[in-house]
C-alpha positions in Angstrom: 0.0 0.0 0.0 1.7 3.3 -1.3 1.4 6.3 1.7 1.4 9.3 0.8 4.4 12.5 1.9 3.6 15.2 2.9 5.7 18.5 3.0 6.5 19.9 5.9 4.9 23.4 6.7 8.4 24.9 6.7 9.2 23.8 3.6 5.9 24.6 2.2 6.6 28.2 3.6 9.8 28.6 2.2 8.7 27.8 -2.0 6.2 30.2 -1.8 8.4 32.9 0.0 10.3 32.3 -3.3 7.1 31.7 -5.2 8.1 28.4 -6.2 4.6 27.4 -8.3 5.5 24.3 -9.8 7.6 23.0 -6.2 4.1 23.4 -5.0 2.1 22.1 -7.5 4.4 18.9 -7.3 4.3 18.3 -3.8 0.5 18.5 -3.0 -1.0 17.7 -6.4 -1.0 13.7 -5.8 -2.2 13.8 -1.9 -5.8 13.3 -1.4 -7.7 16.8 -0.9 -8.2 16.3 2.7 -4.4 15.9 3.1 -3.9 18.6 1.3 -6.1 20.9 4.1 -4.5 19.5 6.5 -0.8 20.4 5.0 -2.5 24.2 4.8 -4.8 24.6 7.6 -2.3 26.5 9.6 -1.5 29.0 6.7 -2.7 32.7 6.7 -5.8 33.1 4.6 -3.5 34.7 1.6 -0.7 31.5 1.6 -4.0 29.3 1.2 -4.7 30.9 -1.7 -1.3 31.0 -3.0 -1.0 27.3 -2.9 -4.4 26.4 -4.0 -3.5 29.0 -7.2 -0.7 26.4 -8.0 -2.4 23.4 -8.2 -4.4 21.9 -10.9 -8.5 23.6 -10.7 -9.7 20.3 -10.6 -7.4 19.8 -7.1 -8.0 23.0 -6.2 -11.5 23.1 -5.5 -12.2 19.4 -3.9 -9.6 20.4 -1.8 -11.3 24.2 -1.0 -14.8 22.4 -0.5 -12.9 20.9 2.8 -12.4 24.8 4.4 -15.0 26.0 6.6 -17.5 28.6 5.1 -16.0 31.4 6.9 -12.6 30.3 6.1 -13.8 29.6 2.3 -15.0 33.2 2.1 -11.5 34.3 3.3 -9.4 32.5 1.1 -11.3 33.7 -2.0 -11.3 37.3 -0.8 -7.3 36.4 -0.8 -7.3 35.3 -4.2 -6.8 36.8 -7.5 -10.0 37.4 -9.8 -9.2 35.0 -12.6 -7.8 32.4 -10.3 -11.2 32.7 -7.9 -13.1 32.5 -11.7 -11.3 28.7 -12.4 -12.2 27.8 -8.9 -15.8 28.5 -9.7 -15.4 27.0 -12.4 -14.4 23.3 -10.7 -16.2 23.7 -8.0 -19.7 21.8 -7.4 -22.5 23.4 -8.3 -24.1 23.5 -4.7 -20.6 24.9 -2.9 -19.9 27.9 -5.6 -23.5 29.0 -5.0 -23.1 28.9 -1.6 -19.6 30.9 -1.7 -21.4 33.4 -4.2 -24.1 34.1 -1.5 -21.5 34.7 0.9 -19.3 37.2 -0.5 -19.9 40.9 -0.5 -22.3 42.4 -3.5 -19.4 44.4 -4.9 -17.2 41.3 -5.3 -19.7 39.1 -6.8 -21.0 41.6 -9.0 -17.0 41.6 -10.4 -16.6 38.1 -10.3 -19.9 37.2 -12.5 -18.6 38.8 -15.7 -15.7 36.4 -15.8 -17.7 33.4 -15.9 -19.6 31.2 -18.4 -23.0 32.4 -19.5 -24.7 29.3 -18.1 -22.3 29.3 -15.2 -24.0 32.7 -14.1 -27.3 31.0 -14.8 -26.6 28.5 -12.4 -25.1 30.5 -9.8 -28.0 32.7 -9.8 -30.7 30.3 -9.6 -29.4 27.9 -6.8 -28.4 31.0 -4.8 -32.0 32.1 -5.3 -33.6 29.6 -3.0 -34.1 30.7 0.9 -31.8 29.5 3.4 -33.1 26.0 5.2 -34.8 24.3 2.6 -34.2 21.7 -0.3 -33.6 24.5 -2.9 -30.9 26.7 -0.9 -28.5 22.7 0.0 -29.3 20.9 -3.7 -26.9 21.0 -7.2 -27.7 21.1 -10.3 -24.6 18.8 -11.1 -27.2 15.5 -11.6 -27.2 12.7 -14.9 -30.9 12.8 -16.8 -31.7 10.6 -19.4 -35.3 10.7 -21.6 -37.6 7.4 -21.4 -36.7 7.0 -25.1 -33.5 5.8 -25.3 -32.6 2.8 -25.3 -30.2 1.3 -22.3 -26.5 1.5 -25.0 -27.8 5.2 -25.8 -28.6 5.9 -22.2 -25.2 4.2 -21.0 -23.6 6.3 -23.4 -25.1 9.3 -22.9 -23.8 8.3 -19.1 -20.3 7.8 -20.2 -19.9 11.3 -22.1 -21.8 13.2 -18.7 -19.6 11.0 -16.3 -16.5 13.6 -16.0 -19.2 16.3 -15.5 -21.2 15.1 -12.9 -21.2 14.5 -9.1 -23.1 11.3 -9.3 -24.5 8.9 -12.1 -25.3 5.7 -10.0 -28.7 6.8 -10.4 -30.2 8.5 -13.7 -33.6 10.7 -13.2 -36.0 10.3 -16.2 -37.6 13.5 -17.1 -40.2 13.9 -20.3 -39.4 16.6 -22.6 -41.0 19.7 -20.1 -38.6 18.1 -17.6 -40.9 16.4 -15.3 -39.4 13.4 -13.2 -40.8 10.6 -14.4 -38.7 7.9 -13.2 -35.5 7.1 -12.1 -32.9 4.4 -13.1 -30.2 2.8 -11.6 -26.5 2.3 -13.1 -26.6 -1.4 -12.4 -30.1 -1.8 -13.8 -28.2 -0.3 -17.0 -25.5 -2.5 -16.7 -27.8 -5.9 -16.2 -30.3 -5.0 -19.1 -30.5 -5.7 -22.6 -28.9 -3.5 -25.3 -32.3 -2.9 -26.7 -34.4 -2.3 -23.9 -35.8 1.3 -23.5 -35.2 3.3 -20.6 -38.9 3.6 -19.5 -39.3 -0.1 -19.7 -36.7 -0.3 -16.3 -37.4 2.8 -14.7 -38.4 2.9 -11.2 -41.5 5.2 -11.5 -42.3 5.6 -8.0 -39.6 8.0 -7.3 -39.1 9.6 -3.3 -38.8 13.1 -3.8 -38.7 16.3 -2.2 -39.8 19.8 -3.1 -37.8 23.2 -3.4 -39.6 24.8 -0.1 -39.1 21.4 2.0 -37.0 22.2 5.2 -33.1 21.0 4.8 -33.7 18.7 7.8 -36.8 16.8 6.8 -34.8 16.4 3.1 -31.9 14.7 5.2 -34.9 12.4 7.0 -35.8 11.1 3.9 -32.5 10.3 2.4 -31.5 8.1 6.1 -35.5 6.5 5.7 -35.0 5.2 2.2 -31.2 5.0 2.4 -30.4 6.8 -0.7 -27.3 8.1 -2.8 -29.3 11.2 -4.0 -33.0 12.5 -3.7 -34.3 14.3 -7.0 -35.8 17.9 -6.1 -38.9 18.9 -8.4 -40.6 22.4 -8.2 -44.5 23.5 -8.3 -44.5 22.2 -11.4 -42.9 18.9 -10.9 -40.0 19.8 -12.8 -36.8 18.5 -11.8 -34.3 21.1 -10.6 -31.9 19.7 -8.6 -30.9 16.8 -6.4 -29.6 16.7 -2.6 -26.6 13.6 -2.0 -26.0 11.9 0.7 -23.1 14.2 2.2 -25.2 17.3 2.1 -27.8 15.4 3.6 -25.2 14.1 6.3 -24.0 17.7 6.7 -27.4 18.9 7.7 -28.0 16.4 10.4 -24.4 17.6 11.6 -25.1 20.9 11.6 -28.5 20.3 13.2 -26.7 18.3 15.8 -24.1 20.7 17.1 -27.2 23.2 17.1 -28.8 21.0 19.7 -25.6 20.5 21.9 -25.3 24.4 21.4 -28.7 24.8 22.8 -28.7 22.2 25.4 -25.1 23.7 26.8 -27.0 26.9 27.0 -24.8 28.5 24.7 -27.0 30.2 22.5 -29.6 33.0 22.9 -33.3 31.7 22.4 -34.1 32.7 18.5 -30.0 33.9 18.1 -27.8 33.0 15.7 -25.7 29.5 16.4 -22.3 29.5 17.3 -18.6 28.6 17.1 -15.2 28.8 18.5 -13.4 29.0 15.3 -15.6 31.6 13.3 -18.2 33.7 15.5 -17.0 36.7 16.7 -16.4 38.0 20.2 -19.6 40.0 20.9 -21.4 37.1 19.0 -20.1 34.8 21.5 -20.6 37.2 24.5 -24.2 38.2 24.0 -25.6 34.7 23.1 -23.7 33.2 26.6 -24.6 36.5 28.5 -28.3 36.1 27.7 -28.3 32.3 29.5 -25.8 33.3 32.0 -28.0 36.3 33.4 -31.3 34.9 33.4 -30.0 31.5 35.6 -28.3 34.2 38.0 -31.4 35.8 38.3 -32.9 32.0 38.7 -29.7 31.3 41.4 -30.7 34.6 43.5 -34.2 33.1 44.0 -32.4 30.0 45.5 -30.2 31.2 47.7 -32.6 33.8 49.0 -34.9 30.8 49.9 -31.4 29.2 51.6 -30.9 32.7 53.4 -34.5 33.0 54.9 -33.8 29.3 56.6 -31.6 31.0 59.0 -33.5 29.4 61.7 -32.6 25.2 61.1 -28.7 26.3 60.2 -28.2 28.3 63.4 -29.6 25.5 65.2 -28.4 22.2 63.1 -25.6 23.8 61.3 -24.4 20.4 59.7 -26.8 20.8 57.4 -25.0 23.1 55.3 -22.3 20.5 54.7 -25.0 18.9 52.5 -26.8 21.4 50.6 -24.6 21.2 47.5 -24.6 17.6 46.9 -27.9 16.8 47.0 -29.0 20.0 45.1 -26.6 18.8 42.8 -27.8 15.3 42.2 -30.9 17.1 41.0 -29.5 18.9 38.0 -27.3 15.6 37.0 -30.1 13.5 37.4 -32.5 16.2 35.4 -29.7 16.4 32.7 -28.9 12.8 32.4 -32.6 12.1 31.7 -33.7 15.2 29.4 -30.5 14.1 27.2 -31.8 10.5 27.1 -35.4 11.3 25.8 -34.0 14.5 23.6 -31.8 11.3 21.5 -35.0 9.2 21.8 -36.8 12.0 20.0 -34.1 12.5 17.0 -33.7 8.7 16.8 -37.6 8.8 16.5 -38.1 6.2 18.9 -40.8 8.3 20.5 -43.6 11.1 18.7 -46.5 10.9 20.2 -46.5 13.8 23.2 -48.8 12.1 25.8 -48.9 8.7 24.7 -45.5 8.6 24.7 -44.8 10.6 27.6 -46.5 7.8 29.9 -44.4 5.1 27.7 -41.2 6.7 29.2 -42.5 7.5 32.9 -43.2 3.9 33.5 -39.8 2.8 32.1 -37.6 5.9 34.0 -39.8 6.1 37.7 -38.6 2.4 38.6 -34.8 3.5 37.4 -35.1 6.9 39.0 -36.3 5.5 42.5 -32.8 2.7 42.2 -31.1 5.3 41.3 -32.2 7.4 44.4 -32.0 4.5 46.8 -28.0 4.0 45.7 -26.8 7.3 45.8 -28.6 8.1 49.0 -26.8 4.8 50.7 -23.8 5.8 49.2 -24.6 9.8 50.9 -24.8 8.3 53.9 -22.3 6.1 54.1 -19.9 9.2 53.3 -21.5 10.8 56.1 -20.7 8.4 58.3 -17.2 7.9 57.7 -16.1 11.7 57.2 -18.7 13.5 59.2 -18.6 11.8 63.4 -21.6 12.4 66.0 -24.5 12.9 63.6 -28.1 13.2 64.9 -30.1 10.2 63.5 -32.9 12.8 62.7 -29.8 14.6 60.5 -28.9 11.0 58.7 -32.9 10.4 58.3 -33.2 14.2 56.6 -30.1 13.8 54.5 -31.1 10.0 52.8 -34.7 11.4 52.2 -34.1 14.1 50.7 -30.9 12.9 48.4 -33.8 10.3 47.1 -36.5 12.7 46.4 -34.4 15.3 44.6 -32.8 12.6 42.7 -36.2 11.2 40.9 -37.7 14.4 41.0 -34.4 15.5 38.7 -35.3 12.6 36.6 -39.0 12.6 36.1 -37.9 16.8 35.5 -35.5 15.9 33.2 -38.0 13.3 31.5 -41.1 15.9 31.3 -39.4 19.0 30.1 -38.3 17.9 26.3 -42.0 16.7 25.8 -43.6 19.4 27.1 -41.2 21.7 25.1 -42.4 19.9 22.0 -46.2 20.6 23.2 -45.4 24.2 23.3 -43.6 23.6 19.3 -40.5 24.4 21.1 -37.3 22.8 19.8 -36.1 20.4 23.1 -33.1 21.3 22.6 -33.3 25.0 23.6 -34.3 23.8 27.2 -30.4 23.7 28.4 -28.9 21.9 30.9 -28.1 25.1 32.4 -31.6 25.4 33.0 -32.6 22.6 34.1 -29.8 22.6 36.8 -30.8 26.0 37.8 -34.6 24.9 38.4 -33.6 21.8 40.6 -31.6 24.1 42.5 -34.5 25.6 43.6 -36.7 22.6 43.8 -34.3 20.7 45.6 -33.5 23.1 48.4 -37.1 23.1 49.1 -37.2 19.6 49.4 -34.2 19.7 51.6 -35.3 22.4 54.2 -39.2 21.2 54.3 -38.1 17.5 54.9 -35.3 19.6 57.6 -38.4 21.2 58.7 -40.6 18.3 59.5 -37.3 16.1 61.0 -35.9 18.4 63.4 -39.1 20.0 64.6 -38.5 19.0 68.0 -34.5 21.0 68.1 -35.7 23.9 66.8 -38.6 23.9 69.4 -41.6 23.3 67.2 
């Protein structure tokens, strides 16, 4: 098995201090593009674009499709018009729109005029879709065949569009206004007869999606029928587009670290999303600051309520010792279980709000009360060891209340994402943060009324 070389940074550095095009060009031009970004992800913006100017197009742009959006946008500001023009050029139809859309009006108005009529075309229309649905994620880059040809025209017809196209194991069959009609496979090319016509193999009941469907529920389909590529028809049921597989796998990434973002509470509610590599400072600032201030708003209420129980910790001041574990053990608890149904939810393992709901009580009450029992044994017996001379009314308030809080955190945790979807509220955006902040509260209640009831007789009714 051959491995491939790769130059040094240093090196790298030093032929294009010297502007060394065709060292470059022969150092990188045989490593797979993801190497390549690899050898040039520490590179200023400007030496990206150097090297990517000295390659082949063709190497060029699979290796710029790797970059980051904000880091594509960037390293085509850096380059040179005509060498920004070829990258278009290479580039799959889905990316270059989506680099169009994202560089300033000025600069695409002076790129367009450099590019192929039908280039422009395309550009325009694919970067004319809104942002979230099928239209503003699909290319234009697809194989179409007409139900007339015979299977050696078709395969043909597949060999001269091969070169041209990011995918020809399947075929979509359009009439002649362009309406999908069916779609055929490579192999069933391959394993029919010379003669046979193309609409006498089709598939005709084609899964689809429409320009206006949201990104996500296109990405749902493709995982439910496990497929290379979904065709995308308009109004009219003409075929515009397609959406493959690594789009579609993009999307559920994205929407994925949008979640995490949202359950780590570090987004504001209806704000942008964010990053550590590309979103600014105040970006980052206000969309933490928003979370931050409302749970120590939240956090106020709590300790307040600990303040006005001045009463039981002047008289049984032990009990401090354990306010922050077992107000704790609510929040994990809460976490542990919201994160459990919120996966349930995007494997679609549960729907139904109500019916479901009750499905996942019965399963999570018998866990949440073992899981009470064990950590309030295991609070105790910590007690015991590391805290001598404890009332048997202290131990008594301590156990009870570590295995209340704890499956009131879970059956918390369990409630909250279902009730979120109710309200049509993505799950998600009900952090952790919050839900910590809200078994604060709930469990020092529970503490100091269980305290209350316990110790009645010390602190003289």
């Amino acid at each position: 098995m051959e491995t491939t070389t790769r130059i040094a940074e240093d090196a790298l550095l030093a032929l294009l201090a010297a502007g060394d095009s065709k060292a470059i060009r022969a150092a990188l031009e045989d490593m797979p593009p993801a190497d390549i970004v690899d050898t040039i992800a520490g590179l200023e913006a400007a030496q990206v674009a150097a090297v990517l100017a000295a390659l082949p197009p063709d190497v060029s742009a699979g290796a710029f499709g790797y970059f980051a959006p904000a880091q594509q946008v960037a390293i085509a500001r850096a380059m040179p018009r005509a060498a920004l023009q070829r990258l278009f050029t290479d580039m799959p139809h889905d990316e270059r729109a989506d680099l169009w859309k994202s560089l300033p009006e000025d600069e695409r108005d002076a790129l367009l005029p450099g590019l192929a009529a039908a280039e422009r075309e395309d550009i325009r229309r694919l970067a004319s879709y809104p942002e979230g649905t099928a239209g503003s994620i699909m290319t234009s880059d697809y194989a179409r065949l007409a139900p007339s040809l015979t299977v050696r025209e078709a395969i043909e017809a597949l060999r001269r569009e091969a070169p041209d196209r990011e995918t020809i194991y399947d075929a979509y069959v359009t009439d002649e206004d362009r309406r999908l009609v069916g779609v055929v496979s490579l192999r069933d090319l391959l394993v029919s007869a010379d003669d046979q016509r193309v609409a006498d193999i089709m598939t005709t009941d084609v899964v689809f999606a429409r320009v206006d469907d949201s990104r996500e529920s296109v990405a749902e389909k493709i995982a439910d029928y496990d497929l290379l590529a979904i065709p995308v028809i308009d109004s009219s049921d003409m075929l515009v587009g397609i959406v493959t597989v690594d789009d579609a796998l993009d999307v559920a990434e994205e929407a994925l670290a949008r979640r995490l973002t949202r359950f780590g509470g570090t987004s504001a509610l209806g704000g942008p999303d964010i990053d550590m590599v590309s979103s600014s400072f105040w970006t980052m600032f206000r969309a933490r600051y928003v979370w931050l201030a409302f749970l120590t708003a939240f956090g106020m209420i709590s300790s307040l309520f600990v303040a006005a129980q001045e009463e039981i910790l002047a008289e049984v001041i032990v009990l401090a010792a354990f306010i922050a574990p077992i107000i704790d053990m609510g929040g994990n608890t809460g976490s542990q279980s919201a994160t459990l149904v919120i996966r349930a939810m995007a494997l679609g393992q549960v729907d139904s709000v109500w019916r479901d709901v009750l499905k996942i009580l019965k399963r999570d009450v018998p866990v949440a009360a073992a899981l009470g029992i064990g950590v309030a044994v295991l609070e105790l017996v910590l007690a015991l060891i590391f805290k001598e001379g404890l009332l048997p009314e202290v131990l008594w308030v301590v156990g009870l209340s570590m295995l209340i809080v704890t499956v009131a955190g879970s059956l918390f945790g369990v409630t909250i994402p279902f009730l979120a979807r109710a309200l049509k509220v993505d799950p998600a955006t009900l952090s952790a943060p919050l839900i910590t902040s809200v078994m604060d509260l709930i469990g020092v209640v529970i503490y100091f009324g269980i305290a209350s009831v316990f110790l009645a007789d010390l602190l003289g009714g």
